[in-house]
N, CA, C and O atoms as a Tinker XYZ file with bonds, in Angstrom:
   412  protein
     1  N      0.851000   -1.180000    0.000000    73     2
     2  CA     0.000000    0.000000    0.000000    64     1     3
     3  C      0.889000    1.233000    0.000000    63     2     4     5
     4  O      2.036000    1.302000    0.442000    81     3
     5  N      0.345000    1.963000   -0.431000    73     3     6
     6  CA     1.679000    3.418000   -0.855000    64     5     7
     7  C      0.216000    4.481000   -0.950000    63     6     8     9
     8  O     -0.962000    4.135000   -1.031000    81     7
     9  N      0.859000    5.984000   -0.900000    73     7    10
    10  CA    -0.065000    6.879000   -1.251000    64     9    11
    11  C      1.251000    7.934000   -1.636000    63    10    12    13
    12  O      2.466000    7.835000   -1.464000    81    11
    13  N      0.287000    9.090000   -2.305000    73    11    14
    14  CA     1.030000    9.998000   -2.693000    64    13    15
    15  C      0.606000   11.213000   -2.450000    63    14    16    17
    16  O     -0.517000   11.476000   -2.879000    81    15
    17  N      1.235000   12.116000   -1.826000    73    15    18
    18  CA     0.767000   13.097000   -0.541000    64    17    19
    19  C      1.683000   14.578000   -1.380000    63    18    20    21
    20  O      2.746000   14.443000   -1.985000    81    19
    21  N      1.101000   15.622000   -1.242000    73    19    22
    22  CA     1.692000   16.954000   -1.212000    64    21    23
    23  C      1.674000   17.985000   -0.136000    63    22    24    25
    24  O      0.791000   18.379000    0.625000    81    23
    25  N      3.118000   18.344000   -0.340000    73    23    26
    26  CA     3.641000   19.249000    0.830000    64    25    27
    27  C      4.603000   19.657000    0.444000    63    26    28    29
    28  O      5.322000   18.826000   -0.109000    81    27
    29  N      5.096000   21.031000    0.519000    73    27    30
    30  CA     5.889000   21.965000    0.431000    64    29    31
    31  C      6.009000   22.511000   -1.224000    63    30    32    33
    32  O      7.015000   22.990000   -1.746000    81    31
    33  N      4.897000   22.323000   -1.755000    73    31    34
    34  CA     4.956000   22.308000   -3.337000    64    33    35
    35  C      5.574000   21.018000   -3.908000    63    34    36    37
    36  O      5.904000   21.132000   -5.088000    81    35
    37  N      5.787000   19.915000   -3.392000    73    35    38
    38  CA     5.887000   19.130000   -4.320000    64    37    39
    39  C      5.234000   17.602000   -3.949000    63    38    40    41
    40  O      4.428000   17.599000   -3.018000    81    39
    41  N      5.437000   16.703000   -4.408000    73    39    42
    42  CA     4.440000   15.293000   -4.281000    64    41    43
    43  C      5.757000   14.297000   -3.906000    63    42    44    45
    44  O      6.944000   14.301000   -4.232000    81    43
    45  N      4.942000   13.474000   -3.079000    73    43    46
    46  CA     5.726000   12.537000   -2.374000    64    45    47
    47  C      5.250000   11.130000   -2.950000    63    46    48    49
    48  O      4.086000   11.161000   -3.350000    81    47
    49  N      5.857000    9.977000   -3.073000    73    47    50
    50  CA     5.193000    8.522000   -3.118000    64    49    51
    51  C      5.583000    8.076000   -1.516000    63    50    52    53
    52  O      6.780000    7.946000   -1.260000    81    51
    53  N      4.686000    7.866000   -0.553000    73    51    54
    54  CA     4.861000    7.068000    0.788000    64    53    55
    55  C      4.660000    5.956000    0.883000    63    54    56    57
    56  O      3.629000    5.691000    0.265000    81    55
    57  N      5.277000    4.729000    1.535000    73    55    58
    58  CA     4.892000    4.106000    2.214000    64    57    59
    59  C      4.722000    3.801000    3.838000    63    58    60    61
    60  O      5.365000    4.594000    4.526000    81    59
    61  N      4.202000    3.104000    4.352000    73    59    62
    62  CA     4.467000    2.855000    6.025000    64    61    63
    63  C      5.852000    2.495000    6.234000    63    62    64    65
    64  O      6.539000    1.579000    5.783000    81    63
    65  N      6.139000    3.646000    7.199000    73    63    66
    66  CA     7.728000    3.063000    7.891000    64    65    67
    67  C      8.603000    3.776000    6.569000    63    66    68    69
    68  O      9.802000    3.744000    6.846000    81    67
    69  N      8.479000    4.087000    5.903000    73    67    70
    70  CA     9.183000    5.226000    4.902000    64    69    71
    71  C      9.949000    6.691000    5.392000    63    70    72    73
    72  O      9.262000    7.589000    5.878000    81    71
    73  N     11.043000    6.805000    5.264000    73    71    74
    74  CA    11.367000    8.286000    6.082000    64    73    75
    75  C     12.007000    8.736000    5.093000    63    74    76    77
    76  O     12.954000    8.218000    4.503000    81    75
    77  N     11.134000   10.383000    4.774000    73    75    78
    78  CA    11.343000   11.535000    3.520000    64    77    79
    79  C     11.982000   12.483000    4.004000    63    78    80    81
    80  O     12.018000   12.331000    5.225000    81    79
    81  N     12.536000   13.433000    3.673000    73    79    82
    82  CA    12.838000   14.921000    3.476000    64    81    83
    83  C     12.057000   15.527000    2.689000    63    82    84    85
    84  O     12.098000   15.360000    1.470000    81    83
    85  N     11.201000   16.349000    3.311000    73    83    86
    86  CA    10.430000   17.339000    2.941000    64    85    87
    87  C     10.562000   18.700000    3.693000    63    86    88    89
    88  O     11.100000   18.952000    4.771000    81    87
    89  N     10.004000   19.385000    2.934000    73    87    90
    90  CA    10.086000   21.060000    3.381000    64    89    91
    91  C     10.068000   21.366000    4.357000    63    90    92    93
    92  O      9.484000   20.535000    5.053000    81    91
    93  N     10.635000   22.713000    5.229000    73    91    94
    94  CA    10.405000   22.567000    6.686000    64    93    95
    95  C      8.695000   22.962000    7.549000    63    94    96    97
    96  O      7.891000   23.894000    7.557000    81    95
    97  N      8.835000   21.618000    8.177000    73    95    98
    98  CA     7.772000   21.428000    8.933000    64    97    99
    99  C      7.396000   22.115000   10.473000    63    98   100   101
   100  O      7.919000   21.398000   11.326000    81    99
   101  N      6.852000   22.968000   10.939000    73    99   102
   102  CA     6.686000   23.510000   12.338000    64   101   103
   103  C      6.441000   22.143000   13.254000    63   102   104   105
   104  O      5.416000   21.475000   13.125000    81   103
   105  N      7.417000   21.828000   14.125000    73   103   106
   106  CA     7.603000   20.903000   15.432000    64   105   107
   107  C      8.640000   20.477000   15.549000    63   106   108   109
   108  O      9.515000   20.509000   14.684000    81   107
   109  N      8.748000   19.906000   16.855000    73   107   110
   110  CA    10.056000   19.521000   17.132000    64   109   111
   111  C     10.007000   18.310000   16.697000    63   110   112   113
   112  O      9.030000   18.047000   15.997000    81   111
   113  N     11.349000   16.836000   17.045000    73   111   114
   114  CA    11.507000   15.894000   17.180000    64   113   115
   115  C     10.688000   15.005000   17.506000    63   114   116   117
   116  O     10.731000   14.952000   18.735000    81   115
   117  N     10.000000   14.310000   17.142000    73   115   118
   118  CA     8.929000   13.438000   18.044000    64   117   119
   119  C      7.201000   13.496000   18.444000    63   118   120   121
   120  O      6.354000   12.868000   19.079000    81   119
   121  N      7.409000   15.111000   17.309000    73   119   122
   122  CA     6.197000   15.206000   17.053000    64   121   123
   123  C      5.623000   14.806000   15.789000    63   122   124   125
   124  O      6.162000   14.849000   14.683000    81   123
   125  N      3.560000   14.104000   16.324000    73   123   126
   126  CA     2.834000   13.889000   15.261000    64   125   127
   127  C      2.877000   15.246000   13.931000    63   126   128   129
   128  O      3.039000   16.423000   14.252000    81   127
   129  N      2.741000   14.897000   12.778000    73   127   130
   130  CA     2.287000   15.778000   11.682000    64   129   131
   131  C      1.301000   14.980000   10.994000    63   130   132   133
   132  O      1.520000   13.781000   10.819000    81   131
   133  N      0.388000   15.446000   10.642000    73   131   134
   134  CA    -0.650000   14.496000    9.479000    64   133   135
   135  C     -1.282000   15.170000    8.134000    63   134   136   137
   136  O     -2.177000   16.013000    8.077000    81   135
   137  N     -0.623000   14.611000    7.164000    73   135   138
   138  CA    -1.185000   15.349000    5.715000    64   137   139
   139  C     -2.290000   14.641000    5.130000    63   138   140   141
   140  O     -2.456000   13.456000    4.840000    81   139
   141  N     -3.309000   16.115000    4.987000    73   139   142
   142  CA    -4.402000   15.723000    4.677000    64   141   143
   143  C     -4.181000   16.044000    3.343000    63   142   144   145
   144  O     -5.197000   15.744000    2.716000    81   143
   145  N     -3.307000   16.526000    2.599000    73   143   146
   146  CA    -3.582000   16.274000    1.054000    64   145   147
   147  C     -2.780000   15.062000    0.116000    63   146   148   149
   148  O     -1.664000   14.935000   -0.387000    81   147
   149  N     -3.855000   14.380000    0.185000    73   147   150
   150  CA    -3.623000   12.862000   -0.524000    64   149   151
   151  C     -3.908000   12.681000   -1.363000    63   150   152   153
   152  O     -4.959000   12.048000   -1.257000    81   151
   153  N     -3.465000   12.930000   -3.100000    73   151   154
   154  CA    -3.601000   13.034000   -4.340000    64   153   155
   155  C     -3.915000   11.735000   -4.376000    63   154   156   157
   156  O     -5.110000   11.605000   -4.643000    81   155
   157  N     -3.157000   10.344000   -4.165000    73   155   158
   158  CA    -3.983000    9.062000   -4.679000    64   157   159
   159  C     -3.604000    7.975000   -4.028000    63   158   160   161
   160  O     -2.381000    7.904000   -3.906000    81   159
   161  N     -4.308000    6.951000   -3.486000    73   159   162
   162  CA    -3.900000    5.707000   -2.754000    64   161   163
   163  C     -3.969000    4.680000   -3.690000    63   162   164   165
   164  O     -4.685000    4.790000   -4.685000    81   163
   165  N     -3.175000    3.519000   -3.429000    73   163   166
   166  CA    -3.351000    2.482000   -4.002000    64   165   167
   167  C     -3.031000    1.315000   -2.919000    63   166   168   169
   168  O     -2.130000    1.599000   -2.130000    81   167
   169  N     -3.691000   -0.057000   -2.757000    73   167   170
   170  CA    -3.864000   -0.728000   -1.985000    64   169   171
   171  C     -4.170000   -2.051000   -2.978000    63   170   172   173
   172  O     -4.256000   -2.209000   -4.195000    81   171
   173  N     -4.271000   -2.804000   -1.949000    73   171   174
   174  CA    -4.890000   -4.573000   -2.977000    64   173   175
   175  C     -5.764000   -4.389000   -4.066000    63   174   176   177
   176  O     -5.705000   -5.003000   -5.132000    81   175
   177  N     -6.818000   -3.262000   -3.666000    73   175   178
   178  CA    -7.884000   -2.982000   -4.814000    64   177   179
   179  C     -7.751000   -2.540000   -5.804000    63   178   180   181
   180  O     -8.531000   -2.685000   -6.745000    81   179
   181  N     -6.382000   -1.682000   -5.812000    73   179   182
   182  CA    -6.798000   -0.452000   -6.979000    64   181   183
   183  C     -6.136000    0.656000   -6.507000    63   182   184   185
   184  O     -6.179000    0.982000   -5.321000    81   183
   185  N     -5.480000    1.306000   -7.414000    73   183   186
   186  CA    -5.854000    2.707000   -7.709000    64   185   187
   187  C     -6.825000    3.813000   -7.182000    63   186   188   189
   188  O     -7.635000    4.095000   -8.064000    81   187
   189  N     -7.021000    4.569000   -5.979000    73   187   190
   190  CA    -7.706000    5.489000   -6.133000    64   189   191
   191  C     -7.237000    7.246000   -6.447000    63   190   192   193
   192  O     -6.690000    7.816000   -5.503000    81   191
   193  N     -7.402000    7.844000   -7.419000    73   191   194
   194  CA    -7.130000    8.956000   -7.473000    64   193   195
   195  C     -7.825000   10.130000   -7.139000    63   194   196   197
   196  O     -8.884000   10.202000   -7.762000    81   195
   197  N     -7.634000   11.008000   -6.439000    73   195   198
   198  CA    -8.616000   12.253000   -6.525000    64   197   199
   199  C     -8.613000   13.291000   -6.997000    63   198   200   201
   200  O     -7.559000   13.719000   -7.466000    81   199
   201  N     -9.542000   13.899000   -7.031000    73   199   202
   202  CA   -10.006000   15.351000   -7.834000    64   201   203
   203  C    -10.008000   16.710000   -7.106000    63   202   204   205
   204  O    -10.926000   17.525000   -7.204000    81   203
   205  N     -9.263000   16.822000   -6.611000    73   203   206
   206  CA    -7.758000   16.417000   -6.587000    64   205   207
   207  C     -7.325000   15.795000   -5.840000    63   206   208   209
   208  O     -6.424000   14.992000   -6.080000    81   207
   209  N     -8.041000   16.058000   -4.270000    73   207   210
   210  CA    -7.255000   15.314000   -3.845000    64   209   211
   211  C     -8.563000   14.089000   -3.015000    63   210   212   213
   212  O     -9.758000   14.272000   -2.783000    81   211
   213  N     -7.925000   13.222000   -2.829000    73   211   214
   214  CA    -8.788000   11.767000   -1.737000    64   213   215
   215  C     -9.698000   12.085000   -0.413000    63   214   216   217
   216  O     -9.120000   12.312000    0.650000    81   215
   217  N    -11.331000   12.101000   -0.495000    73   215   218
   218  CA   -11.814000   12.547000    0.365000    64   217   219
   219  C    -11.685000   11.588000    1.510000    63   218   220   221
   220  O    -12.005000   10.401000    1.573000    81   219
   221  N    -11.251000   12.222000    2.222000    73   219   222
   222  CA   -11.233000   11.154000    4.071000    64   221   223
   223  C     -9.884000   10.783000    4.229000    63   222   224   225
   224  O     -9.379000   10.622000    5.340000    81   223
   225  N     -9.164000   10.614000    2.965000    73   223   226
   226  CA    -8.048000   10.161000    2.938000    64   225   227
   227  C     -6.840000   11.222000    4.348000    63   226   228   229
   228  O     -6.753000   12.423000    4.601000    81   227
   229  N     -6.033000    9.796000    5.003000    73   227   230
   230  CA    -5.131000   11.070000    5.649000    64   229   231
   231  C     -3.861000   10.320000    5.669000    63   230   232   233
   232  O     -3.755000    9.106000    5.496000    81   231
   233  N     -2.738000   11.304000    5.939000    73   231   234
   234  CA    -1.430000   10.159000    6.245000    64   233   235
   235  C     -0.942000   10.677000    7.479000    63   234   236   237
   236  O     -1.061000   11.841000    7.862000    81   235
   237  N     -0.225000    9.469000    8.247000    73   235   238
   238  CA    -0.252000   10.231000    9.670000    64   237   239
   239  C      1.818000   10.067000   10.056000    63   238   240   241
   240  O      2.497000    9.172000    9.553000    81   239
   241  N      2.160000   10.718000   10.628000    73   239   242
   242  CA     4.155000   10.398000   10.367000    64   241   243
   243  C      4.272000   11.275000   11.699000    63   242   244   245
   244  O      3.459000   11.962000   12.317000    81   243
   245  N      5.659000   10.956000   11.889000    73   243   246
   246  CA     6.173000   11.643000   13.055000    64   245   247
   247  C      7.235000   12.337000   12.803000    63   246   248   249
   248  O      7.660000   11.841000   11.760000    81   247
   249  N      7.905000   13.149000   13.100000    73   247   250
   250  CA     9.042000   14.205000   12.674000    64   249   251
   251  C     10.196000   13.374000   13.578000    63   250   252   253
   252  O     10.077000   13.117000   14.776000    81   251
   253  N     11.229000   13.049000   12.808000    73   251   254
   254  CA    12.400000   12.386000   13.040000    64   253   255
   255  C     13.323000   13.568000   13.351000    63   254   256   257
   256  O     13.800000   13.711000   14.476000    81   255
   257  N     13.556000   14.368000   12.398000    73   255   258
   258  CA    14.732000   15.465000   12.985000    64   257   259
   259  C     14.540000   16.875000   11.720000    63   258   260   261
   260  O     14.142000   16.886000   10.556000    81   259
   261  N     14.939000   17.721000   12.459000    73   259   262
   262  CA    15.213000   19.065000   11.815000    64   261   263
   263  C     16.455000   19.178000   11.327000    63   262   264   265
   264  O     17.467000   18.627000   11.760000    81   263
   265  N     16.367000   19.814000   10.531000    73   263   266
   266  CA    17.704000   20.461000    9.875000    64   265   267
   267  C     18.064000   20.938000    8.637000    63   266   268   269
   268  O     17.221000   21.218000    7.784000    81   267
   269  N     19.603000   21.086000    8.422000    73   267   270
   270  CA    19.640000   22.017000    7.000000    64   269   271
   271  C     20.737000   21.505000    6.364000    63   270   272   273
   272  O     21.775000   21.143000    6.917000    81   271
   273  N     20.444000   21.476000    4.958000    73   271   274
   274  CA    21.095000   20.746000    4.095000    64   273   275
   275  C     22.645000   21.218000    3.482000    63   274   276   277
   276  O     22.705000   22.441000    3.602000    81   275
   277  N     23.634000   20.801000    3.006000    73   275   278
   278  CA    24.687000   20.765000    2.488000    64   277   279
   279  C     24.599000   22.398000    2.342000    63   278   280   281
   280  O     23.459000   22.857000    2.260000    81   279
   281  N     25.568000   23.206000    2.308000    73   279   282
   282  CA    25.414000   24.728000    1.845000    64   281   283
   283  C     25.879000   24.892000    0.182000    63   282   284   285
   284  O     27.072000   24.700000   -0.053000    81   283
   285  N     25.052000   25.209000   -0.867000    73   283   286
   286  CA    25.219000   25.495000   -1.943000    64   285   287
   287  C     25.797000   27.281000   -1.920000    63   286   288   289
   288  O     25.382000   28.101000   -1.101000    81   287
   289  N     26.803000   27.579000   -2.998000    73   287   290
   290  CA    27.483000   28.418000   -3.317000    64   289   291
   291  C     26.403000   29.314000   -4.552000    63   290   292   293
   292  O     26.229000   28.820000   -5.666000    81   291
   293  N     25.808000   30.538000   -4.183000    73   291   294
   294  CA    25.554000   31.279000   -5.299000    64   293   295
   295  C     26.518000   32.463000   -5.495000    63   294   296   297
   296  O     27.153000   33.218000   -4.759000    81   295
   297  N     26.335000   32.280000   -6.876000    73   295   298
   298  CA    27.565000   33.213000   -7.310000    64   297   299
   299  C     26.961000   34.208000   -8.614000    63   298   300   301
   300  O     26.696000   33.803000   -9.746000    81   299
   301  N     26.860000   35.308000   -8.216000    73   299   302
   302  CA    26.317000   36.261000   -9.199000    64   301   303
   303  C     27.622000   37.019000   -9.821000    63   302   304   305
   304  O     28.529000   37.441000   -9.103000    81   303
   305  N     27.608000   37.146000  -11.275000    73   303   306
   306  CA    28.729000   37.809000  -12.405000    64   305   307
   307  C     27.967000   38.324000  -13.230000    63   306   308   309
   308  O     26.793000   38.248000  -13.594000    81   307
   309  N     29.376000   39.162000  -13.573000    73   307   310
   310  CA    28.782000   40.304000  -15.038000    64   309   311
   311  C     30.145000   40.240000  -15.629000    63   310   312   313
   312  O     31.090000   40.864000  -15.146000    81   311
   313  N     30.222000   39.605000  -16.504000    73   311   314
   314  CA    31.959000   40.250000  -16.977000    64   313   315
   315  C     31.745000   41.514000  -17.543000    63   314   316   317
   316  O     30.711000   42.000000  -18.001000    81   315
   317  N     33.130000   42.078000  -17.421000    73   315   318
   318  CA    33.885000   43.250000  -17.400000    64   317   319
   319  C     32.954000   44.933000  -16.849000    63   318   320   321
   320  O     32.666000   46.021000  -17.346000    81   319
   321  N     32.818000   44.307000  -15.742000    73   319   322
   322  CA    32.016000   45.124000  -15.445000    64   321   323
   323  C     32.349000   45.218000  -13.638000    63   322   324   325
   324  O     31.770000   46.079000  -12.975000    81   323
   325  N     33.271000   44.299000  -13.021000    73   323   326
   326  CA    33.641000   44.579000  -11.817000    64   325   327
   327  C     32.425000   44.084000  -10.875000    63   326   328   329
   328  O     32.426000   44.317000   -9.666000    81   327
   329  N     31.682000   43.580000  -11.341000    73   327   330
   330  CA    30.539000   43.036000  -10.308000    64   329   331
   331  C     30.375000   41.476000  -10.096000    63   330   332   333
   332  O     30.083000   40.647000  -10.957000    81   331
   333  N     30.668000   41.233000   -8.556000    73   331   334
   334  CA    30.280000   39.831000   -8.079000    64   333   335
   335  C     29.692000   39.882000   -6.825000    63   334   336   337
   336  O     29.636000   40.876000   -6.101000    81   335
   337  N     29.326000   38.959000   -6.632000    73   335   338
   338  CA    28.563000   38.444000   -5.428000    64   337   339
   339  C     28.767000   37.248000   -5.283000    63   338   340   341
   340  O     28.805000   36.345000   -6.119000    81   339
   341  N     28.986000   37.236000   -3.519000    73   339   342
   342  CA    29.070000   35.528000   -3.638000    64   341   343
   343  C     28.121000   35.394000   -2.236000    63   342   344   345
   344  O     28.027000   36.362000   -1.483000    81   343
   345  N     27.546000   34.332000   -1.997000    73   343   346
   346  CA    26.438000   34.371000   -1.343000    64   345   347
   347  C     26.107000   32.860000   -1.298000    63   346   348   349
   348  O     25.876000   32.168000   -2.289000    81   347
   349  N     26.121000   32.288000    0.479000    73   347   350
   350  CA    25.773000   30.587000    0.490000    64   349   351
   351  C     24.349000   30.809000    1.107000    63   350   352   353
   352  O     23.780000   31.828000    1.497000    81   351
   353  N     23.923000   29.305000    1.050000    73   351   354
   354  CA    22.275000   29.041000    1.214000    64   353   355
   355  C     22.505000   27.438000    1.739000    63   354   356   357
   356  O     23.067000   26.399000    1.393000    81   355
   357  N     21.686000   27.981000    2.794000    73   355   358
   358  CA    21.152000   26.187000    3.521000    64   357   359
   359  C     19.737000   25.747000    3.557000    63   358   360   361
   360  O     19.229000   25.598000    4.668000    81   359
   361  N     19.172000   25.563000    2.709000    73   359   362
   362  CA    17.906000   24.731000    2.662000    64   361   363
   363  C     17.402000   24.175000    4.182000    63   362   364   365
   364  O     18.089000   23.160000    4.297000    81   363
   365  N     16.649000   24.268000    5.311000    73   363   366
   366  CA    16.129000   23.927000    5.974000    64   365   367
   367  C     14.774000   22.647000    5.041000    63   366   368   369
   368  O     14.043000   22.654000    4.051000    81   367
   369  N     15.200000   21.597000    6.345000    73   367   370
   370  CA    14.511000   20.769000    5.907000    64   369   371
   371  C     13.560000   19.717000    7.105000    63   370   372   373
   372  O     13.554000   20.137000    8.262000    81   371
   373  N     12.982000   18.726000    6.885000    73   371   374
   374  CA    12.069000   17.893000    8.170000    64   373   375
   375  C     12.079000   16.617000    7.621000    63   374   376   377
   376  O     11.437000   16.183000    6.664000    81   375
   377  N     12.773000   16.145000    8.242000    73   375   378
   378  CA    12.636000   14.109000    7.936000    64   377   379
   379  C     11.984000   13.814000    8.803000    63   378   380   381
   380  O     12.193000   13.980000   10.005000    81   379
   381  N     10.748000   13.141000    8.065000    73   379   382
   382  CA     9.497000   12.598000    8.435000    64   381   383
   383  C      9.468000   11.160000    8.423000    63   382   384   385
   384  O      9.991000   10.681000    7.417000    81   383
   385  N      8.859000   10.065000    9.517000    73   383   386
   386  CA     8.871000    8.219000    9.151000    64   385   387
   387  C      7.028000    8.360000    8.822000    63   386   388   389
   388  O      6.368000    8.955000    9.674000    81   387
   389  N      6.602000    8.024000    8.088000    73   387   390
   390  CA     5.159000    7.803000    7.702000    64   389   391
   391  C      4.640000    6.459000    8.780000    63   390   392   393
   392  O      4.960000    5.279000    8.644000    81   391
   393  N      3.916000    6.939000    9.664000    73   391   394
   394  CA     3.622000    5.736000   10.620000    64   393   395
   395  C      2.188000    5.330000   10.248000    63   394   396   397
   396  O      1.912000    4.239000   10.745000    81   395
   397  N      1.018000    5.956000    9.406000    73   395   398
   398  CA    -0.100000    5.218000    9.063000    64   397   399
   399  C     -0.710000    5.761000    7.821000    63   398   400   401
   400  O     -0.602000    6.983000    7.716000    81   399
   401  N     -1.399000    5.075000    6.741000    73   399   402
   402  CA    -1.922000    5.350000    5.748000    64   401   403
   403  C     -3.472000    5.001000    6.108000    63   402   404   405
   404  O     -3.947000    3.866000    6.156000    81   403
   405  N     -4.067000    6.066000    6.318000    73   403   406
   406  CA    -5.984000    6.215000    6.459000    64   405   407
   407  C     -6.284000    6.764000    4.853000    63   406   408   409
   408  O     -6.089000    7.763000    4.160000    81   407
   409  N     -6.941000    5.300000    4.753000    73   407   410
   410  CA    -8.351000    5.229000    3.324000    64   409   411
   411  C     -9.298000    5.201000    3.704000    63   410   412
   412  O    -10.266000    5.155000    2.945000    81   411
């Protein structure tokens, strides 16, 4: 059984006991989160998709840890023109374990 859930602008495939990186989430360590937008389940039966998204449908996970990712280098240029910028970025992020899939 798997579902496929959106959060932070983008779509996830879950299963139970699955642990993602997704966007940053408000809570600490050890706290419940539950996404109610569930684009589509699939189980023994079938396929269900929604319009958009799965009515009743929920997924339920716990927040494993906070944090921020590798630091990427931006670097703004102009040749011959004496202009740079250099400028790093850390992505904040929330690893989530998916502890139940509600159909």
């Amino acid at each position: 059984m798997y579902a496929v859930i959106a959060t932070g602008g983008k779509q996830y495939r879950v299963s139970v006991g699955d642990e993602i990186f997704v966007e940053k989430l408000v809570g600490e360590a050890g706290d419940a989160v539950k996404f109610d937008q569930v684009l589509a389940i699939a189980d023994d039966n079938g396929l269900k998709a929604g319009t958009p998204v799965v009515e009743g449908a929920l997924v339920e996970a716990e927040i494993v840890k906070q944090g921020k990712q590798k630091k990427i280098v931006v670097f703004k240029y102009k040749a011959k023109k004496g202009y740079r910028r250099k400028k790093g970025h850390r992505q904040p992020y929330t690893r989530v374990r998916i502890n139940k899939i509600n159909a």
